[in-house]
N, C-alpha and C positions, 0 to 999 in steps of 0.2 A: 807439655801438651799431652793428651790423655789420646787413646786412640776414638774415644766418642767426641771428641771435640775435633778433631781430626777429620772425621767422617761426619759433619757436621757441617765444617768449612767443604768440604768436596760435595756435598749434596745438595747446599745454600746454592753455592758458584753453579755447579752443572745445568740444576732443575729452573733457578733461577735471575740468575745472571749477576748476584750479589756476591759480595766480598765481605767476608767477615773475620774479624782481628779473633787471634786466638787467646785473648785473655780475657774480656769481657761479654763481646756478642757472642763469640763462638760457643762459649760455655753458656751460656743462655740460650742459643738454638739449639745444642746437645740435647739442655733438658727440656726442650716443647719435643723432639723427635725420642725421645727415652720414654713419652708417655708419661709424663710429669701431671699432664692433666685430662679428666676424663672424655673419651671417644665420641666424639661428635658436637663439643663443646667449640664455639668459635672465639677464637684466638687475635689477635693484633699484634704480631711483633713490630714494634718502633725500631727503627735500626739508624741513632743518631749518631753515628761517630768511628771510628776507631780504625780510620785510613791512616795513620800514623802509625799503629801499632803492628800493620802488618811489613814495616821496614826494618822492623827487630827480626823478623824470621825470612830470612830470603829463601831457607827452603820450601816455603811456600809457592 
């Protein structure tokens, strides 16, 4: 786990209220908050899954 995916999952969870697995969504809302796309573009994250994968890292 990188520390932008890291900080990804903590800013998801805090701001709003979602849980995100660190190997697929997490790394994909990394890169929409890294500015992956340009400023003021509207966005859609789908967030289908990966409540399973956050039972691999309990220090989560």
């Amino acid at each position: 786990m990188t520390d932008a995916v890291r900080a990804a999952l903590e800013i998801t969870a805090g701001t709003e209220g979602i849980f995100l697995d660190p190997t697929y969504t997490g790394r994909a809302m990394a890169a929409l908050l890294a500015g992956s796309f340009p400023r003021g573009d509207r966005l859609v994250f789908v967030h289908t899954g990966g409540l399973p994968g956050l039972f691999g890292h309990p220090e989560l």
